[in-house]
PyMOL Python script that loads the backbone (N, CA, C, O; Angstrom):
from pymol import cmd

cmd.read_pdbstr("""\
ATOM      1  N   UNK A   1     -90.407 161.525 149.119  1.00  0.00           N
ATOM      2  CA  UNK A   1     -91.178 160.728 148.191  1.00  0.00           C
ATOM      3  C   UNK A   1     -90.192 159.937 147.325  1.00  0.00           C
ATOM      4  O   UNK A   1     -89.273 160.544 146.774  1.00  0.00           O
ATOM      5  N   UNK A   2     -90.352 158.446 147.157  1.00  0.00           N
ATOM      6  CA  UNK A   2     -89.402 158.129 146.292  1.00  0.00           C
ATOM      7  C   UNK A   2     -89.361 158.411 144.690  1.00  0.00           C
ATOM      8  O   UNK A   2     -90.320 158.712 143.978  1.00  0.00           O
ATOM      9  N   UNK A   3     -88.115 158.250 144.340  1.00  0.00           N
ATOM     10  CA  UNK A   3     -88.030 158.647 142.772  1.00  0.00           C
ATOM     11  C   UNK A   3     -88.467 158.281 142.085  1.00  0.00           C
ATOM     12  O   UNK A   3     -88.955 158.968 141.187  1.00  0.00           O
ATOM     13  N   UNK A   4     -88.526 157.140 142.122  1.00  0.00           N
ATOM     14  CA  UNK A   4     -89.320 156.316 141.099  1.00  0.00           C
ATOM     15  C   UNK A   4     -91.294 156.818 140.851  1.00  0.00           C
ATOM     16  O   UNK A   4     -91.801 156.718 139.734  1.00  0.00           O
ATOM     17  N   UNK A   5     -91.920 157.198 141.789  1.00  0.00           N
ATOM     18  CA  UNK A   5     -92.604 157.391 141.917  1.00  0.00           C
ATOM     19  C   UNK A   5     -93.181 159.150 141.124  1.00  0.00           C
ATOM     20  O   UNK A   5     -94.215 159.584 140.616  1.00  0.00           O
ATOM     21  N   UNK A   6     -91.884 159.646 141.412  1.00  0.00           N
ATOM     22  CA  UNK A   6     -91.775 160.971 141.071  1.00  0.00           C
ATOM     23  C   UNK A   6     -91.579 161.090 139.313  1.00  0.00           C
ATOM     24  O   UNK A   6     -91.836 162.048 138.583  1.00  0.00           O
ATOM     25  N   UNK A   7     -91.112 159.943 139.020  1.00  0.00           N
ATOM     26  CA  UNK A   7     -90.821 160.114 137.806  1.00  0.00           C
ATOM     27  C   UNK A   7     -91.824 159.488 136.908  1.00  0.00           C
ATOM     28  O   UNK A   7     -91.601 159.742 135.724  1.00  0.00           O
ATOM     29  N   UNK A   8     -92.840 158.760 137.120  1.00  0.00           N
ATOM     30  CA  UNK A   8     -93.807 158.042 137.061  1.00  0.00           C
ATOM     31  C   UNK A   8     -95.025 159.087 136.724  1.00  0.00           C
ATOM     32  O   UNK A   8     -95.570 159.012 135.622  1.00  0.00           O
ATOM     33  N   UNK A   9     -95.429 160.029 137.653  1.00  0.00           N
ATOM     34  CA  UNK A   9     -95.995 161.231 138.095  1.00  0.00           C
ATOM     35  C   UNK A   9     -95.940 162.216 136.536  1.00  0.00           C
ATOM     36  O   UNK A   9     -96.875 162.547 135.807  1.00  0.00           O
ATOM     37  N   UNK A  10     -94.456 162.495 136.411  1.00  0.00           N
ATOM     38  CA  UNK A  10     -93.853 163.930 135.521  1.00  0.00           C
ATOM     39  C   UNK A  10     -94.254 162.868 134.144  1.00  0.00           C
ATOM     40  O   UNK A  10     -94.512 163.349 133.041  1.00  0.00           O
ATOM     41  N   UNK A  11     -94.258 161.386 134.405  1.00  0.00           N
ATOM     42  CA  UNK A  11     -94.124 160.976 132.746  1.00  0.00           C
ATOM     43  C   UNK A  11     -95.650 161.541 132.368  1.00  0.00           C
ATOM     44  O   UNK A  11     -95.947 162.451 131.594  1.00  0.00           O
ATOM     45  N   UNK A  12     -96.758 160.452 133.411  1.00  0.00           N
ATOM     46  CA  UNK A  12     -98.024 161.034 133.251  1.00  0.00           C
ATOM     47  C   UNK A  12     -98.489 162.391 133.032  1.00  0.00           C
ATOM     48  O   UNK A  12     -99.674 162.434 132.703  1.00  0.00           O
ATOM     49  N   UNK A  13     -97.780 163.745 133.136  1.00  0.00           N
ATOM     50  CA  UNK A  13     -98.244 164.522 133.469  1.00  0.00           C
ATOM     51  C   UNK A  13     -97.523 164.935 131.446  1.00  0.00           C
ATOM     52  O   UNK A  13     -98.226 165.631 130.713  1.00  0.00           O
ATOM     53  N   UNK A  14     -96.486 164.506 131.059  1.00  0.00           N
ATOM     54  CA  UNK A  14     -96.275 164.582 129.456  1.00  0.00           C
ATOM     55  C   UNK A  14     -94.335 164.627 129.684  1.00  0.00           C
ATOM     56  O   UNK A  14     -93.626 164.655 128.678  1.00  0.00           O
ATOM     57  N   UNK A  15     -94.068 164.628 130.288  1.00  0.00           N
ATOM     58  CA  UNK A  15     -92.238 165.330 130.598  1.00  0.00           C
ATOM     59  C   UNK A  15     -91.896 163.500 130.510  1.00  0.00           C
ATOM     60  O   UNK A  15     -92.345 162.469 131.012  1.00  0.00           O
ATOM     61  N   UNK A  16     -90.834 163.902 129.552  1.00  0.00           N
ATOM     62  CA  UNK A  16     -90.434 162.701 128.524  1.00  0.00           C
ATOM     63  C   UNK A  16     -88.687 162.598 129.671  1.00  0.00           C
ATOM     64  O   UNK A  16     -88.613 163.734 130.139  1.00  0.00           O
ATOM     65  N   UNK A  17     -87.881 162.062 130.022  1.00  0.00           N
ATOM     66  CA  UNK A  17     -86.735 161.880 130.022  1.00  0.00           C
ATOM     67  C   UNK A  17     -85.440 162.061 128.960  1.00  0.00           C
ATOM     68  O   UNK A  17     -84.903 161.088 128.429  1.00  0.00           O
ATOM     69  N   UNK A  18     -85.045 163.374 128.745  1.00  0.00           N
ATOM     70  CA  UNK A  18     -84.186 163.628 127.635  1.00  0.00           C
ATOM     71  C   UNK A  18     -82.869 163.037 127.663  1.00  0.00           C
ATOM     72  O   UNK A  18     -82.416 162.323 126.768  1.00  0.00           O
ATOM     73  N   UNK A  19     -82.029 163.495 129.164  1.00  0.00           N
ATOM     74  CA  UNK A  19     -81.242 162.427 129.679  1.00  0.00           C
ATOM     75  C   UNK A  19     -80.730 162.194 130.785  1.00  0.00           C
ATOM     76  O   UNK A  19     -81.104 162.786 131.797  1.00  0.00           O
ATOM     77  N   UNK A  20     -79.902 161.405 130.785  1.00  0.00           N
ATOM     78  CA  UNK A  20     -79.617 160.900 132.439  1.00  0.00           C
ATOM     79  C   UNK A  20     -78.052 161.541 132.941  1.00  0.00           C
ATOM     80  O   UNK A  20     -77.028 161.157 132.375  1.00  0.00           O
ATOM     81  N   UNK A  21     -78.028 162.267 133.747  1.00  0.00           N
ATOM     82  CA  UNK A  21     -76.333 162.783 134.076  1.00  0.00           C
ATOM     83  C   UNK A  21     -75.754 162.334 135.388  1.00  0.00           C
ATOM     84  O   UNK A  21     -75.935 163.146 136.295  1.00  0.00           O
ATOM     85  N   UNK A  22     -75.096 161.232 135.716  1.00  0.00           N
ATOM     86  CA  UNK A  22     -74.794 160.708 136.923  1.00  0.00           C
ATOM     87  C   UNK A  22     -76.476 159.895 137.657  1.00  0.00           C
ATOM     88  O   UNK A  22     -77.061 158.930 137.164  1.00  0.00           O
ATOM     89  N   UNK A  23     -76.793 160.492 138.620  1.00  0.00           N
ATOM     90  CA  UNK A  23     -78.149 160.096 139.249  1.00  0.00           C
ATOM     91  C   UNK A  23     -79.106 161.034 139.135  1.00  0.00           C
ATOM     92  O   UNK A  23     -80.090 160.895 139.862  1.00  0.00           O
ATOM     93  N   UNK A  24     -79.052 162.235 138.181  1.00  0.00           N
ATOM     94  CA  UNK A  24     -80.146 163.123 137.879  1.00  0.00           C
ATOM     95  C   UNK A  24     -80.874 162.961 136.433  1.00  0.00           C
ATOM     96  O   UNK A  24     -80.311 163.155 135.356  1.00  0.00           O
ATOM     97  N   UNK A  25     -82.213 162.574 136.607  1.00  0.00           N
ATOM     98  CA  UNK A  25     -82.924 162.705 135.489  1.00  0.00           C
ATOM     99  C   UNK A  25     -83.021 164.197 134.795  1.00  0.00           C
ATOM    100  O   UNK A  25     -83.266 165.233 135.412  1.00  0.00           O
ATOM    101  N   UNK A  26     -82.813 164.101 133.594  1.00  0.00           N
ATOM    102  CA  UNK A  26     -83.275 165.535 132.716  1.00  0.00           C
ATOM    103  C   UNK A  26     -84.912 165.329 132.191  1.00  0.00           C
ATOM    104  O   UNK A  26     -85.360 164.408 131.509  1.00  0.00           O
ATOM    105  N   UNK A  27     -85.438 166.199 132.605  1.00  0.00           N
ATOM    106  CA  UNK A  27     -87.075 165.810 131.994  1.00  0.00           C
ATOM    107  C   UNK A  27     -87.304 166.794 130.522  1.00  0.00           C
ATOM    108  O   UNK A  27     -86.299 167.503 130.493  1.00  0.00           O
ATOM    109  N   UNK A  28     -87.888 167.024 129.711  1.00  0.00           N
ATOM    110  CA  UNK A  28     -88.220 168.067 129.121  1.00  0.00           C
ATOM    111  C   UNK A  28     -90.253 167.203 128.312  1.00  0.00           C
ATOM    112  O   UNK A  28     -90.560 166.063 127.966  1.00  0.00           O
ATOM    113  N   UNK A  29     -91.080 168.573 128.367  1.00  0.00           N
ATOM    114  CA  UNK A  29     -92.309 168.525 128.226  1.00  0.00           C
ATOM    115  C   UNK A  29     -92.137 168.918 126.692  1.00  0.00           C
ATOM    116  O   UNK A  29     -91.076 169.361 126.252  1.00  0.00           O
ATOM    117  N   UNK A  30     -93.055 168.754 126.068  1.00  0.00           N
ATOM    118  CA  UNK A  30     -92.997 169.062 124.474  1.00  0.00           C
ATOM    119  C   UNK A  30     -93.083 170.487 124.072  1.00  0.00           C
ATOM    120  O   UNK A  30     -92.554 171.148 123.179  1.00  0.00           O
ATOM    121  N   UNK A  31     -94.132 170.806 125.262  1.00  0.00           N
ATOM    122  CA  UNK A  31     -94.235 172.690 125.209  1.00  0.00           C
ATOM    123  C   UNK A  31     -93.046 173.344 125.510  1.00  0.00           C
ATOM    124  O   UNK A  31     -93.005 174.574 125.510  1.00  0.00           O
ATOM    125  N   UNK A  32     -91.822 172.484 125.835  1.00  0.00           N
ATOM    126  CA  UNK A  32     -90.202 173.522 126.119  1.00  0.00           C
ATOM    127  C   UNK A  32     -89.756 173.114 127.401  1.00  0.00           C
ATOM    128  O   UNK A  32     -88.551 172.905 127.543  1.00  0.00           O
ATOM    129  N   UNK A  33     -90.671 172.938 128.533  1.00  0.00           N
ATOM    130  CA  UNK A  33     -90.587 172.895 130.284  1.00  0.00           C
ATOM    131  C   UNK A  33     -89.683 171.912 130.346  1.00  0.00           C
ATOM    132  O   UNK A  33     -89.750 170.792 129.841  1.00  0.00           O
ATOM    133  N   UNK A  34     -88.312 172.683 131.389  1.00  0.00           N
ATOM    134  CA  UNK A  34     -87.700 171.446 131.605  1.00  0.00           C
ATOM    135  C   UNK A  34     -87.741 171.201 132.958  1.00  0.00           C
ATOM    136  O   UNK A  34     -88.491 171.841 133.695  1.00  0.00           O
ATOM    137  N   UNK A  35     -86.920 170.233 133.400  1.00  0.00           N
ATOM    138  CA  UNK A  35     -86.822 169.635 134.496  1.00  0.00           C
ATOM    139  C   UNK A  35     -86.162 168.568 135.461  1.00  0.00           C
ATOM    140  O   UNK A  35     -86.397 167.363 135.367  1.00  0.00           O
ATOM    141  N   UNK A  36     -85.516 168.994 136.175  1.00  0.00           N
ATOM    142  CA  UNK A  36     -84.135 167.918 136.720  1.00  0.00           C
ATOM    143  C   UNK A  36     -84.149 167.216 138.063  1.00  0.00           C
ATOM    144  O   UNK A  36     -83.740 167.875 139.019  1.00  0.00           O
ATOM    145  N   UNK A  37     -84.608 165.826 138.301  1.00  0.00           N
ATOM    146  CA  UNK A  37     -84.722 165.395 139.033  1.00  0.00           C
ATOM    147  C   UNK A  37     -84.139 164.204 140.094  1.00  0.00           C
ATOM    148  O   UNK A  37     -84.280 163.032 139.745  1.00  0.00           O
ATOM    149  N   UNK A  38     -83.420 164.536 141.515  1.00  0.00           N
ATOM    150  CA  UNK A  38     -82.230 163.411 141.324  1.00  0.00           C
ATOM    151  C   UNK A  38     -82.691 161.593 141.554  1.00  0.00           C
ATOM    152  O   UNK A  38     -83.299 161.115 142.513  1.00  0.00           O
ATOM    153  N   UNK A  39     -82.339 161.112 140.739  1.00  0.00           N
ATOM    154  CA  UNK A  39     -82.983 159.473 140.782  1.00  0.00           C
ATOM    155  C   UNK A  39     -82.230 158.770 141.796  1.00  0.00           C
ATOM    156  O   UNK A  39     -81.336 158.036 141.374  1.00  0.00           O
ATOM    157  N   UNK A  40     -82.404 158.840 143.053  1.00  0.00           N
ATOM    158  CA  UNK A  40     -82.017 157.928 144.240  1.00  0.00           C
ATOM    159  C   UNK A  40     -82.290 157.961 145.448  1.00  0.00           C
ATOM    160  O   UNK A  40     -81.493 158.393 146.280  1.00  0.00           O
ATOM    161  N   UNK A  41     -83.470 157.505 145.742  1.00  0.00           N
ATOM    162  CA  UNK A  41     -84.098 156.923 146.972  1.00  0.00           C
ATOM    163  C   UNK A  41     -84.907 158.551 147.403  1.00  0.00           C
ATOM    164  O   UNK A  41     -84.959 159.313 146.438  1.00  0.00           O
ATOM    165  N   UNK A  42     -85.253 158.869 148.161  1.00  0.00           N
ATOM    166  CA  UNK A  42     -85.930 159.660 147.919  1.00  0.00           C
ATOM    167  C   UNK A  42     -85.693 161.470 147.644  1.00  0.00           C
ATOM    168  O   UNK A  42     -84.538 161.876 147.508  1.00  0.00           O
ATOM    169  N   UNK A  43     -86.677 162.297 147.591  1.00  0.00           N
ATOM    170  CA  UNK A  43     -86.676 163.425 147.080  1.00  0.00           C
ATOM    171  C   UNK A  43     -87.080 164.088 147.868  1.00  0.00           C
ATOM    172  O   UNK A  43     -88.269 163.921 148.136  1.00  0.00           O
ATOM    173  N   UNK A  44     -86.512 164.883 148.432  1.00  0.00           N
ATOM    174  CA  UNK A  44     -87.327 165.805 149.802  1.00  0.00           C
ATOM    175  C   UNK A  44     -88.160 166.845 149.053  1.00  0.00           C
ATOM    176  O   UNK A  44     -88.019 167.617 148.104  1.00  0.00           O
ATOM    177  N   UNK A  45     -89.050 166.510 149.896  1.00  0.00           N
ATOM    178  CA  UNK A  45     -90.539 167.647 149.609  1.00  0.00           C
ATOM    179  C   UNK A  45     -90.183 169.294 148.976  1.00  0.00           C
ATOM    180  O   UNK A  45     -90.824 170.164 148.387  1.00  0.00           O
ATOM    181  N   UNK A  46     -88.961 169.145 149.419  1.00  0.00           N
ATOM    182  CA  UNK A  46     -89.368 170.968 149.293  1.00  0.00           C
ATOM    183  C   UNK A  46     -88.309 171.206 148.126  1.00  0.00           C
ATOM    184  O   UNK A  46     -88.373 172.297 147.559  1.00  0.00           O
ATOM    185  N   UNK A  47     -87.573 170.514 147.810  1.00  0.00           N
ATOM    186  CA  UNK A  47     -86.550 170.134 145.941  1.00  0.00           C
ATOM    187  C   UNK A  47     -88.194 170.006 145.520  1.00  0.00           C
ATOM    188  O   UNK A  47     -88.834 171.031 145.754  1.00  0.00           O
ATOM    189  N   UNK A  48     -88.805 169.101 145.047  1.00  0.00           N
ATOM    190  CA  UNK A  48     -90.085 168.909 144.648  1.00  0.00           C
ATOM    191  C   UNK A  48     -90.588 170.188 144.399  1.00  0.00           C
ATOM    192  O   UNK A  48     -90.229 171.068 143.617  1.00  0.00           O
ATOM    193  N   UNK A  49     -91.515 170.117 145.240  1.00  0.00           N
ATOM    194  CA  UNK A  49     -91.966 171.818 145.084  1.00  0.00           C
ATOM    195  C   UNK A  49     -91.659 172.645 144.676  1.00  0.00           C
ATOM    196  O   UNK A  49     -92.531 173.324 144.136  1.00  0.00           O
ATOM    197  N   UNK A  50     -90.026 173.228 144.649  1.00  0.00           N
ATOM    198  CA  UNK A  50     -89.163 174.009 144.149  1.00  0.00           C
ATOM    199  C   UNK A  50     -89.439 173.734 142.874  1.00  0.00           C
ATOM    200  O   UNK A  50     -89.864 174.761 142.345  1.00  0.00           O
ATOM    201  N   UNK A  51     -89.376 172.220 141.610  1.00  0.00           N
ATOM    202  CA  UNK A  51     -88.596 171.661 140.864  1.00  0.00           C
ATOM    203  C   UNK A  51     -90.400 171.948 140.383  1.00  0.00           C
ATOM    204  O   UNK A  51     -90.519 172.405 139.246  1.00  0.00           O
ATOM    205  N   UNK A  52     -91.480 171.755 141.017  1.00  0.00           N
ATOM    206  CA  UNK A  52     -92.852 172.005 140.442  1.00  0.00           C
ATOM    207  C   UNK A  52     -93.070 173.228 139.993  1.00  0.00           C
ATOM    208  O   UNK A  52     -93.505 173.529 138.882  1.00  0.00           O
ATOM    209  N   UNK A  53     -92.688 174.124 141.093  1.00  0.00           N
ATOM    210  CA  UNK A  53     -93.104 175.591 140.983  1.00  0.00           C
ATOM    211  C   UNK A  53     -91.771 176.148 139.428  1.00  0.00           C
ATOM    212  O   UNK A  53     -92.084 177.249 138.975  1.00  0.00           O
ATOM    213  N   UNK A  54     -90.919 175.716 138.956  1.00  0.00           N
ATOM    214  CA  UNK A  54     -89.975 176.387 138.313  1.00  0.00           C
ATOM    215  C   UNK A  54     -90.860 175.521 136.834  1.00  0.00           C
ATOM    216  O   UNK A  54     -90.857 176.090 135.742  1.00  0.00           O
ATOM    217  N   UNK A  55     -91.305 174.643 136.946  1.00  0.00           N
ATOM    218  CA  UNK A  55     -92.111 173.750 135.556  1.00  0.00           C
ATOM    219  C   UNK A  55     -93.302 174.153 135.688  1.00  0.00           C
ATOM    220  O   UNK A  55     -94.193 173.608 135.037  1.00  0.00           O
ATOM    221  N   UNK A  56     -93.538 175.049 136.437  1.00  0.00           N
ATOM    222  CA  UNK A  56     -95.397 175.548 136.424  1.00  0.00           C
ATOM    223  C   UNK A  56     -96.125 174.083 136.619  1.00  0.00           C
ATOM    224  O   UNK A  56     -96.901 173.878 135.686  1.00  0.00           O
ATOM    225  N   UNK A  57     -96.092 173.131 137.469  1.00  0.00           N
ATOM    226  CA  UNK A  57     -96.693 172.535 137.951  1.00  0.00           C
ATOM    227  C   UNK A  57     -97.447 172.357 138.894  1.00  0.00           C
ATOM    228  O   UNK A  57     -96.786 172.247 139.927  1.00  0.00           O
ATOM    229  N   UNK A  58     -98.636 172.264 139.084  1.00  0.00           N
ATOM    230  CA  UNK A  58     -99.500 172.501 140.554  1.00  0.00           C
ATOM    231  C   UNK A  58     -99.046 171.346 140.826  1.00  0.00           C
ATOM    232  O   UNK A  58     -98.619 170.426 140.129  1.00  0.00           O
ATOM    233  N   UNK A  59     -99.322 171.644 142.983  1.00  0.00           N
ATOM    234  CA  UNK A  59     -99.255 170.350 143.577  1.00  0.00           C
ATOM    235  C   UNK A  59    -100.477 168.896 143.486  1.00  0.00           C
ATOM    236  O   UNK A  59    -100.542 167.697 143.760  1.00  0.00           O
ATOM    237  N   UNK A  60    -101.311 170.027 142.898  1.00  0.00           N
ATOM    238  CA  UNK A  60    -102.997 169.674 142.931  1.00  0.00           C
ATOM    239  C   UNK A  60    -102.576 168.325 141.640  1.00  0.00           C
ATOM    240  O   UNK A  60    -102.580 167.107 141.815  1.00  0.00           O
ATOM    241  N   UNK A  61    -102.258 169.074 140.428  1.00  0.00           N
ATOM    242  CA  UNK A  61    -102.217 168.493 139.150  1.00  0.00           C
ATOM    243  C   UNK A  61    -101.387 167.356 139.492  1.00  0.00           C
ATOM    244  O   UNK A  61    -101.894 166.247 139.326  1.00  0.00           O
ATOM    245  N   UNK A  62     -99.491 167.468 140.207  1.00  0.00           N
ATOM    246  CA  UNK A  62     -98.879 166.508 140.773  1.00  0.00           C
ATOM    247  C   UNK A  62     -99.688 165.152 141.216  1.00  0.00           C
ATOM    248  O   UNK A  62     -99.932 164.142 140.556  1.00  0.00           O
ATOM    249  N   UNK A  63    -100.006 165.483 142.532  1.00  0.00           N
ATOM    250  CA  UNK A  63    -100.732 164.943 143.624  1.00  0.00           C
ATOM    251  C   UNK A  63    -101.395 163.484 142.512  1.00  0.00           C
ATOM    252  O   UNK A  63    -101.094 162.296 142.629  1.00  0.00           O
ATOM    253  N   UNK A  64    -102.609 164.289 141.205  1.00  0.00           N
ATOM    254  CA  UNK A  64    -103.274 163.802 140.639  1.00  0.00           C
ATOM    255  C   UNK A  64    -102.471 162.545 140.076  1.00  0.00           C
ATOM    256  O   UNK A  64    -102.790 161.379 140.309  1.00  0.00           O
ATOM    257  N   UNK A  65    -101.529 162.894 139.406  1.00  0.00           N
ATOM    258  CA  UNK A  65    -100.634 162.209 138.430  1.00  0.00           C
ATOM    259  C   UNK A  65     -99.998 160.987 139.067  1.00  0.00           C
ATOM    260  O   UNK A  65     -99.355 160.293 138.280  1.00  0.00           O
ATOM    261  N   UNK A  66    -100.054 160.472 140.654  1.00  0.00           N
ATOM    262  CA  UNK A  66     -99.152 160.091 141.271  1.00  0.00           C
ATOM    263  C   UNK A  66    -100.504 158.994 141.593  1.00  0.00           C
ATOM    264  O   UNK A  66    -100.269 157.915 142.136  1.00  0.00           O
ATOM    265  N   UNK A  67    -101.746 159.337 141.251  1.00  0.00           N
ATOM    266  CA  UNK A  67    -102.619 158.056 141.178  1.00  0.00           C
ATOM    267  C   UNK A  67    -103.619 157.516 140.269  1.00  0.00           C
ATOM    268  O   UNK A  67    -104.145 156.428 140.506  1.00  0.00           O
TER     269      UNK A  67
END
""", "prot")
cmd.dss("prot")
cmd.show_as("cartoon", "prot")
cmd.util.cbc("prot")
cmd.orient("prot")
């Protein structure tokens, strides 16, 4: 899935961009949840998932956010 898209998704969903380290986004949610995502071309499914399941994110809720 591309990044851009992914990051688009986590903004909608409340996860703000704290900061940027080389090509990895730092996300953090206001409730504490963080989250690190790498910004370049795409993101294989299963980093994702991994990177959902460790932020208590459903794929369901994801999925939602991405339209």
């Amino acid at each position: 899935m591309p990044s851009r898209r992914v990051v688009r998704a986590l903004e909608r969903l409340g996860f703000g961009v704290r900061k940027v380290e080389g090509s990895h986004y730092h996300f953090r949610h206001p409730d504490g949840r963080r989250l690190v995502i790498p910004f370049h071309g795409e993101v294989r499914v299963g980093l994702l998932l991994d990177s959902l399941k460790l932020a208590n994110i459903t794929w369901e809720a994801f999925e939602e956010a991405l339209h």
